[in-house]
N, C-alpha and C positions, 0 to 999 in steps of 0.2 A: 405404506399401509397396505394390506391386505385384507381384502372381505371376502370372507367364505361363509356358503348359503348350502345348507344339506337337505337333502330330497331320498324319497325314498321308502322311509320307514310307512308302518301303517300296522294292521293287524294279521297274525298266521296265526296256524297251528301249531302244536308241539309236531317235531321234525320236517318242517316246512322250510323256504327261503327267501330271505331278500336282499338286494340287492341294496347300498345305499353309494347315494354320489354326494359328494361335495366340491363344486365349483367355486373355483379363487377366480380372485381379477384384484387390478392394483398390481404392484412388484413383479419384476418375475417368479414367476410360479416353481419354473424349474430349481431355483435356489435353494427352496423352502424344505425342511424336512416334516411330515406329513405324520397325523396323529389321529386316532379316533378314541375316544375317552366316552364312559360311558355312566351314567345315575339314576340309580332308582331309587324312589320313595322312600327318605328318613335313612338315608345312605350318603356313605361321601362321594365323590366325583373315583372312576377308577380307569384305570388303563383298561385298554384293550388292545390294542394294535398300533404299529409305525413305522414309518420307510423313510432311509435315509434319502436324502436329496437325492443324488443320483439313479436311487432304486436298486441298487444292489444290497443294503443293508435293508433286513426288516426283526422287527422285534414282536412274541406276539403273548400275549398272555397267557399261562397256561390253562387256564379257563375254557376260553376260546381255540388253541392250537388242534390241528386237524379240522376245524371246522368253518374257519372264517380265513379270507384269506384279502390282504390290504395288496392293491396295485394303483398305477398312475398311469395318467396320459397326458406327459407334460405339453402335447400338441396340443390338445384343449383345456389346461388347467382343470385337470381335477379329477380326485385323487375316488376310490372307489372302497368300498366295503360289501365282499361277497360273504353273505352269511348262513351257513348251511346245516343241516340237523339242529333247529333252534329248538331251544328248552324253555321252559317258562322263567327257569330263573334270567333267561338274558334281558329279559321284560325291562325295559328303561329308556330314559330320551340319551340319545345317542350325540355328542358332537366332536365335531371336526376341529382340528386346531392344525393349525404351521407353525414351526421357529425358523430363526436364524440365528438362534444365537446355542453357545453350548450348555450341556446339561445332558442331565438322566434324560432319553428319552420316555422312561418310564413315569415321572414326575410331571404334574399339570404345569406345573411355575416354569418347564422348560421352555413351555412357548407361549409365544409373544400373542395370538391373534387365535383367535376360535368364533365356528360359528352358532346360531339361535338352537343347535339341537333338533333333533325328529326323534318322535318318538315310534318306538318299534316295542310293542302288544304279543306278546305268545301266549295263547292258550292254552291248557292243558284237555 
Protein backbone atom coordinates (compact mmCIF):
# COMPACT_ATOMS: atom_id res chain seq x y z
CA UNK A 1 0.00 0.00 0.00
CA UNK A 2 0.88 3.43 -0.74
CA UNK A 3 -0.64 6.76 0.91
CA UNK A 4 0.02 9.86 -0.86
CA UNK A 5 -1.23 13.22 0.85
CA UNK A 6 -0.90 16.56 -1.76
CA UNK A 7 -0.20 20.11 -0.36
CA UNK A 8 0.27 23.02 -1.89
CA UNK A 9 -2.43 24.21 -4.03
CA UNK A 10 -4.50 27.32 -2.82
CA UNK A 11 -5.55 30.49 -4.67
CA UNK A 12 -3.39 32.87 -7.50
CA UNK A 13 -3.64 35.03 -10.10
CA UNK A 14 -3.79 34.59 -13.85
CA UNK A 15 0.08 34.14 -14.69
CA UNK A 16 1.02 33.45 -11.26
CA UNK A 17 2.78 30.09 -9.54
CA UNK A 18 2.47 27.18 -7.39
CA UNK A 19 4.16 24.80 -6.56
CA UNK A 20 2.45 21.39 -5.34
CA UNK A 21 4.05 18.35 -3.43
CA UNK A 22 2.74 14.99 -2.88
CA UNK A 23 4.28 12.90 -0.19
CA UNK A 24 4.16 8.89 -0.40
CA UNK A 25 4.89 6.55 2.59
CA UNK A 26 4.17 2.79 2.66
CA UNK A 27 6.10 0.86 -0.46
CA UNK A 28 9.06 1.93 -1.78
CA UNK A 29 8.39 5.25 -3.37
CA UNK A 30 11.16 4.91 -5.81
CA UNK A 31 9.35 1.96 -7.72
CA UNK A 32 6.27 3.80 -8.24
CA UNK A 33 5.66 5.62 -11.52
CA UNK A 34 4.11 9.20 -10.48
CA UNK A 35 1.06 10.95 -11.86
CA UNK A 36 -0.85 14.25 -11.40
CA UNK A 37 -4.39 14.12 -12.70
CA UNK A 38 -6.54 16.94 -12.51
CA UNK A 39 -10.89 17.97 -12.05
CA UNK A 40 -12.97 20.69 -12.40
CA UNK A 41 -16.41 21.14 -11.77
CA UNK A 42 -18.99 18.90 -13.82
CA UNK A 43 -15.69 17.69 -15.71
CA UNK A 44 -14.14 14.23 -15.85
CA UNK A 45 -10.89 13.43 -14.15
CA UNK A 46 -7.80 14.44 -16.83
CA UNK A 47 -4.38 13.94 -17.13
CA UNK A 48 -1.82 16.33 -16.58
CA UNK A 49 1.63 15.14 -16.07
CA UNK A 50 3.94 11.83 -15.14
CA UNK A 51 7.23 10.41 -14.56
CA UNK A 52 8.42 7.15 -15.00
CA UNK A 53 9.87 5.52 -11.95
CA UNK A 54 13.16 6.10 -12.51
CA UNK A 55 12.57 9.70 -13.80
CA UNK A 56 14.03 9.61 -16.88
CA UNK A 57 10.61 9.18 -18.66
CA UNK A 58 7.92 12.04 -18.29
CA UNK A 59 4.72 12.57 -20.20
CA UNK A 60 2.97 15.89 -20.09
CA UNK A 61 -0.19 17.12 -21.41
CA UNK A 62 -0.39 19.49 -24.08
CA UNK A 63 -2.24 21.76 -22.13
CA UNK A 64 0.10 22.31 -19.56
CA UNK A 65 3.56 21.54 -21.74
CA UNK A 66 5.98 24.53 -21.44
CA UNK A 67 4.41 25.48 -18.28
CA UNK A 68 4.33 22.84 -15.60
CA UNK A 69 6.98 20.81 -14.96
CA UNK A 70 6.64 17.02 -12.81
CA UNK A 71 10.06 16.04 -10.80
CA UNK A 72 10.83 13.79 -7.79
CA UNK A 73 12.79 13.25 -4.80
CA UNK A 74 12.86 9.63 -4.33
CA UNK A 75 15.16 10.57 -1.07
CA UNK A 76 12.08 11.96 0.58
CA UNK A 77 9.27 10.39 -1.29
CA UNK A 78 7.66 12.77 -3.10
CA UNK A 79 6.96 13.67 -6.19
CA UNK A 80 6.30 17.61 -7.01
CA UNK A 81 4.26 19.85 -9.34
CA UNK A 82 5.91 23.13 -10.57
CA UNK A 83 3.22 25.26 -12.04
CA UNK A 84 3.86 28.28 -13.94
CA UNK A 85 2.04 31.06 -16.23
CA UNK A 86 -1.33 29.62 -14.62
CA UNK A 87 -4.68 30.39 -16.53
CA UNK A 88 -7.97 30.31 -15.13
CA UNK A 89 -8.83 27.50 -17.03
CA UNK A 90 -6.22 25.23 -14.85
CA UNK A 91 -8.75 26.04 -11.84
CA UNK A 92 -9.40 22.43 -10.35
CA UNK A 93 -8.48 20.07 -7.33
CA UNK A 94 -5.48 18.49 -8.44
CA UNK A 95 -4.29 14.78 -7.39
CA UNK A 96 -1.54 12.75 -7.11
CA UNK A 97 -1.59 9.10 -8.11
CA UNK A 98 1.44 6.23 -8.28
CA UNK A 99 1.26 2.80 -10.24
CA UNK A 100 3.07 -0.25 -10.44
CA UNK A 101 1.63 -1.88 -12.62
CA UNK A 102 1.38 -1.22 -16.69
CA UNK A 103 -0.81 0.90 -18.65
CA UNK A 104 -1.25 4.29 -20.45
CA UNK A 105 0.38 6.50 -18.37
CA UNK A 106 -2.12 8.81 -19.69
CA UNK A 107 -5.34 6.84 -18.33
CA UNK A 108 -6.53 7.24 -14.46
CA UNK A 109 -7.32 3.18 -14.24
CA UNK A 110 -3.38 3.07 -14.78
CA UNK A 111 -2.68 3.36 -11.23
CA UNK A 112 -3.34 1.80 -8.50
CA UNK A 113 -3.35 4.47 -5.37
CA UNK A 114 -4.14 8.43 -5.52
CA UNK A 115 -4.31 10.86 -3.17
CA UNK A 116 -7.48 13.39 -1.38
CA UNK A 117 -6.58 16.21 -4.13
CA UNK A 118 -5.84 20.18 -3.48
CA UNK A 119 -7.44 22.38 -4.89
CA UNK A 120 -5.55 25.15 -6.97
CA UNK A 121 -8.15 28.62 -7.69
CA UNK A 122 -6.78 30.93 -10.70
CA UNK A 123 -8.26 34.10 -10.99
CA UNK A 124 -8.68 35.99 -13.71
Amino acid sequence: QVQLVESGGGLVQAGGSLRLSCAASGRTFSMYGMGWFRQAPGKEREFVVAMGWSGSSTYYADSVKGRFTISRDNAKNTVYLQMNSLKPEDTAVYYCAARDRRGSYYEPRSYNYWGQGTQVTVSS
